[in-house]
C-alpha positions in Angstrom: 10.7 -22.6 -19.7 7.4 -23.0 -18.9 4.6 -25.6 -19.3 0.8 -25.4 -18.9 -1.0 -27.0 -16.3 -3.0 -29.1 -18.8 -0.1 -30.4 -20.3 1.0 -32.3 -17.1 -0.7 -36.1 -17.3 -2.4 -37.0 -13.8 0.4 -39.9 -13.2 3.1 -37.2 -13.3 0.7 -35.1 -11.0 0.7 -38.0 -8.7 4.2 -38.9 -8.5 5.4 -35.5 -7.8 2.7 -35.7 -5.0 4.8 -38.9 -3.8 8.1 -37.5 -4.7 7.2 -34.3 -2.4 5.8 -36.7 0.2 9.1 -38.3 0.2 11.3 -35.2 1.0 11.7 -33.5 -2.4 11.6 -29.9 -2.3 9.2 -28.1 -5.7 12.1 -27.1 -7.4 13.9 -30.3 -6.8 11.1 -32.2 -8.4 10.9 -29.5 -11.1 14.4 -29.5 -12.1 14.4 -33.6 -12.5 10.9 -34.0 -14.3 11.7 -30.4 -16.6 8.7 -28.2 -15.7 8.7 -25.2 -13.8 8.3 -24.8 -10.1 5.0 -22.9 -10.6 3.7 -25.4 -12.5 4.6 -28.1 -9.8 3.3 -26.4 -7.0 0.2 -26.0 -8.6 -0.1 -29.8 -9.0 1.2 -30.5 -5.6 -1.7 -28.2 -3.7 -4.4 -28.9 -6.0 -4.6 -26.7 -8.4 -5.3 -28.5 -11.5 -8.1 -30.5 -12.7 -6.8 -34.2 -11.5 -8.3 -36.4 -8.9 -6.0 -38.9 -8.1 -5.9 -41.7 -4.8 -2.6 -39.5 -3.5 -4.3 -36.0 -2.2 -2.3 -32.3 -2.2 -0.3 -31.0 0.1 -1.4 -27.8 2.9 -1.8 -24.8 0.0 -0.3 -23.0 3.0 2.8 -24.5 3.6 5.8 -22.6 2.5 9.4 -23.6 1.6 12.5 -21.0 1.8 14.2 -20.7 -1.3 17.2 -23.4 -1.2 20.9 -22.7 -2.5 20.7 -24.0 -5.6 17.2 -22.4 -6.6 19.2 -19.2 -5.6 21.3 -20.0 -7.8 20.0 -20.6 -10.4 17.5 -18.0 -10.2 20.2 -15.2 -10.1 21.8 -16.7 -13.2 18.5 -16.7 -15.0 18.3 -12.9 -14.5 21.9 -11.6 -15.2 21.7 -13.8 -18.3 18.6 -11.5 -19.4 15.1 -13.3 -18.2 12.9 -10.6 -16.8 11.4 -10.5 -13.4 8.0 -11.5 -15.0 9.6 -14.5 -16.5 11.1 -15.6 -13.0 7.5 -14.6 -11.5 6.4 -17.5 -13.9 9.1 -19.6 -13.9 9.2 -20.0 -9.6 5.8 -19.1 -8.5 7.0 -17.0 -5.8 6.3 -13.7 -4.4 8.0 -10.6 -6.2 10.1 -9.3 -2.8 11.2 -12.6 -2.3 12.9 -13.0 -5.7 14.4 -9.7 -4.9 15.9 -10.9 -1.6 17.7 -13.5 -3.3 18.5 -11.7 -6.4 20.1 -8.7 -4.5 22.0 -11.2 -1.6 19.9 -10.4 0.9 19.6 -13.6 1.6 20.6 -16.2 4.0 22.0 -19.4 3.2 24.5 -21.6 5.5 26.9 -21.2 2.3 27.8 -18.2 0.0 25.8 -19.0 -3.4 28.3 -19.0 -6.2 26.2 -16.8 -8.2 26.0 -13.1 -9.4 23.9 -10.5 -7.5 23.0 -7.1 -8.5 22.0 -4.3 -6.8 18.8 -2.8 -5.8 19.3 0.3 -8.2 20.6 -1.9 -10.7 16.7 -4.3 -10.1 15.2 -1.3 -10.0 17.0 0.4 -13.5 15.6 -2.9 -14.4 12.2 -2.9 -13.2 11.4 0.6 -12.5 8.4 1.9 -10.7 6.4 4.3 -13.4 5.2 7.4 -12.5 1.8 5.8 -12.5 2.2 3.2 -10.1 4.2 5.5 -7.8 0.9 7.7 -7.5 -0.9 4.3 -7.2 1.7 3.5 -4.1 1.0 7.1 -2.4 -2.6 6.8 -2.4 -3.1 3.1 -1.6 -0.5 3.7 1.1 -2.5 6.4 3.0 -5.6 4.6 2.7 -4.4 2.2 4.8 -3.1 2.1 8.1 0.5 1.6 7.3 2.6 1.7 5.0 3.6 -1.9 6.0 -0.2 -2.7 5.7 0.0 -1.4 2.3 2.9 -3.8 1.0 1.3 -6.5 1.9 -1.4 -6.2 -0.4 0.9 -5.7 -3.4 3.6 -7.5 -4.9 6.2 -4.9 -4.7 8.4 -5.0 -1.6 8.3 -3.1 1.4 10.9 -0.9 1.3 10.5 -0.1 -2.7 6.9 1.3 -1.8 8.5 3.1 1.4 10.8 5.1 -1.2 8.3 6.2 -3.6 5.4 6.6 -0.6 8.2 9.2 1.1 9.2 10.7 -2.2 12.7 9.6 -2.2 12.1 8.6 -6.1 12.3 10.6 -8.9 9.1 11.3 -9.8 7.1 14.8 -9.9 4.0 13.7 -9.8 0.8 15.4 -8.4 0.0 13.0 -5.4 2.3 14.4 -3.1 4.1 11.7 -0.6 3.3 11.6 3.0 4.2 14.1 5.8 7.0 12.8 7.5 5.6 13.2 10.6 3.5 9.9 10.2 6.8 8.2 9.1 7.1 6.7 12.6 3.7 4.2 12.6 5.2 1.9 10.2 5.7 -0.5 12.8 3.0 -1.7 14.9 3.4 -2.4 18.8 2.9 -6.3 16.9 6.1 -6.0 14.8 7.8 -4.6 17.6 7.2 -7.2 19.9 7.6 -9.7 17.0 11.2 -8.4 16.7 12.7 -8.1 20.6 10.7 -11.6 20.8 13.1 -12.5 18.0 16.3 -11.0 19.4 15.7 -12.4 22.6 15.3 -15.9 21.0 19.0 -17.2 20.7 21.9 -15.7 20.8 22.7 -16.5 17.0 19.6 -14.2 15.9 20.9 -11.3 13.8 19.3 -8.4 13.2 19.4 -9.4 9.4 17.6 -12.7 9.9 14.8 -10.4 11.6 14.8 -8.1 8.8 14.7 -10.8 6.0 12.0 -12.3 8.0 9.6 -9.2 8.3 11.0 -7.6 5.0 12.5 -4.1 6.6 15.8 -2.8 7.2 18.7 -4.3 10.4 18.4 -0.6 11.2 14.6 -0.6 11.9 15.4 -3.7 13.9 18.0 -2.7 15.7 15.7 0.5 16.9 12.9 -1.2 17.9 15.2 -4.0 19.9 17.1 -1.5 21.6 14.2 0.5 23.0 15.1 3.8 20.9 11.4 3.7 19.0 8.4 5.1 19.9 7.1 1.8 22.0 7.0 1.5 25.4 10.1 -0.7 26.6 8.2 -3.0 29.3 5.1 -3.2 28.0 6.4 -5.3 25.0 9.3 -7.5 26.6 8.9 -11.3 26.1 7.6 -11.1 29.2 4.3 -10.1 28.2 4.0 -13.4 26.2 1.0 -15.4 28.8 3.1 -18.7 28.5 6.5 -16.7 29.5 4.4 -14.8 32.3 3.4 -18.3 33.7 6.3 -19.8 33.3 8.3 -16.7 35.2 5.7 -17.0 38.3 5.8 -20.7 38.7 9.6 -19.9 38.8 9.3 -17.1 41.7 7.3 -19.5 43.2 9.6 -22.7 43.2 12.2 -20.1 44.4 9.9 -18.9 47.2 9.3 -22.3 48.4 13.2 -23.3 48.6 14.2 -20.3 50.2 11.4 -21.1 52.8 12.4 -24.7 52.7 16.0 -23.9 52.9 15.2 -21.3 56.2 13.2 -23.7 58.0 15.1 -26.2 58.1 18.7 -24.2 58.6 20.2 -24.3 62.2 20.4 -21.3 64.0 23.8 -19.2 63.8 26.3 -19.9 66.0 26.0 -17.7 68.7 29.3 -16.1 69.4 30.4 -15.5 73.1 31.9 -12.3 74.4 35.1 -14.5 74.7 35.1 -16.0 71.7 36.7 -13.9 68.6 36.0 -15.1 65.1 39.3 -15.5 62.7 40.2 -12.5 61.3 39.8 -14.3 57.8 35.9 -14.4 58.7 35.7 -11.3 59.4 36.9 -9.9 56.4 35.1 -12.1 54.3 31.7 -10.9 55.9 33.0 -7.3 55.3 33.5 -8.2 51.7 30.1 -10.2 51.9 28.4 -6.9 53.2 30.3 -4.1 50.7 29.3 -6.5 47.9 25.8 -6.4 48.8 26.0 -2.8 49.2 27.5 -2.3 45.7 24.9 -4.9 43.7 21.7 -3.2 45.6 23.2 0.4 43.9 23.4 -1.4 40.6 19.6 -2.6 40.8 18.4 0.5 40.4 19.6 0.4 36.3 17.5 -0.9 34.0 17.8 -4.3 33.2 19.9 -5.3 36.1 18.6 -8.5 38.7 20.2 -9.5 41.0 22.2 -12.0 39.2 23.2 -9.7 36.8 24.3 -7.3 39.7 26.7 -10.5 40.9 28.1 -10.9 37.2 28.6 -6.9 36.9 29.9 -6.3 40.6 32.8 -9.6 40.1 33.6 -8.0 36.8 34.6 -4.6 38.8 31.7 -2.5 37.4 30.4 -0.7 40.8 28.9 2.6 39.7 26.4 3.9 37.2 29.9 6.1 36.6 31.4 2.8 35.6 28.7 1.3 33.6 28.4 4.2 31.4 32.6 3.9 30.6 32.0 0.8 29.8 30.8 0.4 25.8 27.9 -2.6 25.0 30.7 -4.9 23.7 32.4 -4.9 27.0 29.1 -5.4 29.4 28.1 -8.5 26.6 31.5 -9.7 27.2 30.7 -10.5 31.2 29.7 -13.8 31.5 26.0 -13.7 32.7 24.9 -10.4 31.2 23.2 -10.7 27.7 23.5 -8.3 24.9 19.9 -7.5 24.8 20.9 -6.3 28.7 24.1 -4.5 27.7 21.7 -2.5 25.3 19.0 -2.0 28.6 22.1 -0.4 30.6 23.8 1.3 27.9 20.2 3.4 27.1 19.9 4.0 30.9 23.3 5.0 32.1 24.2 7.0 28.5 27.5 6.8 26.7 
């Protein structure tokens, strides 16, 4: 299944340079020419001992694993090969297999292939009692557990198991305390993740948790404001471009409203005499309660003025109302996001 580097002739090295060049993916051009993805990544990024006229590709660049190396990669393990093999075989990262290998992936399609799961891997490719201890002290010599797992090849969450002592093993490096279980996440991550959420409305809290290797439900805490993190301190908003962007809109919208007084006519003055319709005055009495009603519903978090308009034609008036209401029915008002549903839902309560 494998080949060695020296093996490869420098035209072959060169064509796959070309053939990548041209749109094919590693494991495209490794499937058709019969060599294994490591092995053609290795000639596509330099690393062998050929100097041809066509130069390597960014070592940095990644691809994402397509369908049909899921695929096939899944079959390759439930018809025996071991994770070392598939190590060798794709050249990818050990968590990454795992991702695909447990479904934990994310592909446009489902991939018509078997998937197994984590205790299954793990029964598999078990953590010794060695490496657990290995895990435990490594993890609180550095400054996170997340920290940790990026220096090893085993995933995130399988070194968060054995650092917390939810394995098996009686071993005499004792885990951590749990009151340190909290840090995993730095203020980075955090941001990293509501910047995420806040992104498009298509972003699930899976895709965020594939992307940064954790659980939906770490996620989901740190996007809804129920970790440790400050809640305005790490909005988009604290991204410079966003800032800028936000006060070169306040100021546009200064500027018309000025625009837009100066060059307004006065009111109408109306005579003693003279009676408005009694259709104008009720809309200005609906104009005014309105008003009224939105400036009560500023004072919840999350709520502009806009969003006061949206909630207010909806028939939400009250804080008392807002908190009947569940998430699902304030991201159903057109106007109000759900990362806003979530900001009123944590103010007003259940």
């Amino acid at each position: 299944m494998t080949s060695n580097t020296e093996s490869v002739p420098e035209r072959h090295c060169q064509n796959w340079r070309t053939l990548y060049r041209d749109g094919m993916s590693p494991y495209e051009i490794a499937t058709e020419n019969g060599h294994s993805r490591r092995v053609v990544r290795e000639h596509l990024v330099g690393d062998c001992a050929h100097d041809g006229e066509i130069t390597p590709v960014p070592r940095g660049r990644t691809h994402e694993m397509s369908a049909p190396e899921c695929r096939a990669v899944r079959r390759q393990y439930t018809d025996g090969d071991s994770i070392e093999t598939l190590l060798d075989w794709t050249g990818r990262r050990w968590r990454t297999l795992v991702r695909h290998l447990t479904g934990e992936c994310s592909h446009e399609k489902p991939v018509d292939a078997q998937t197994v799961t984590k205790q299954e891997f793990l029964r598999r490719d078990p953590v010794s009692p060695t490496e657990c201890a290995r895990h435990r002290r490594g993890a609180r010599a550095a400054s996170s557990v997340r920290a940790y797992a990026e220096t090893v090849e085993r995933g995130y969450q399988v070194i968060l198991t054995h650092v917390n002592g939810d394995c098996a093993h009686e071993i005499d490096e004792p885990p951590r305390e749990s009151a340190g279980r909290g840090e995993d996440i730095s203020p980075k991550d955090c941001q990293a993740f509501r910047q995420a959420y806040q992104s498009s409305p298509d972003v699930e809290f899976q895709d965020i948790a594939e992307k940064h290797d954790c659980s939906p439900t770490t996620v989901e805490r740190h996007v809804t404001f129920r970790c440790s993190h400050p809640p305005e301190d790490l909005l988009v908003t604290d991204v410079e471009a966003v800032q800028d962007l936000l006060h070169s809109g306040s100021k546009v919208d200064e500027d018309v409203s000025t625009e837009q007084r100066d060059e307004s006519p006065n009111p109408r003055r109306v005579e003693p005499d003279e009676q408005e319709e009694p259709s104008q005055q009720a809309a200005a009495n609906t104009d005014t309660e309105q008003t009224r009603v939105e400036g009560r519903l500023l004072d919840v978090g999350g709520v502009t003025e806009t969003i006061a308009t949206s909630l207010t034609r909806a028939g939400y008036e009250t804080r008392d109302d807002l908190r009947d209401a569940s998430k699902g029915d304030l991201a159903g008002i057109d106007g109000v996001p759900e990362q806003v549903a979530m900001r009123i839902k944590l103010d007003v309560g259940e």
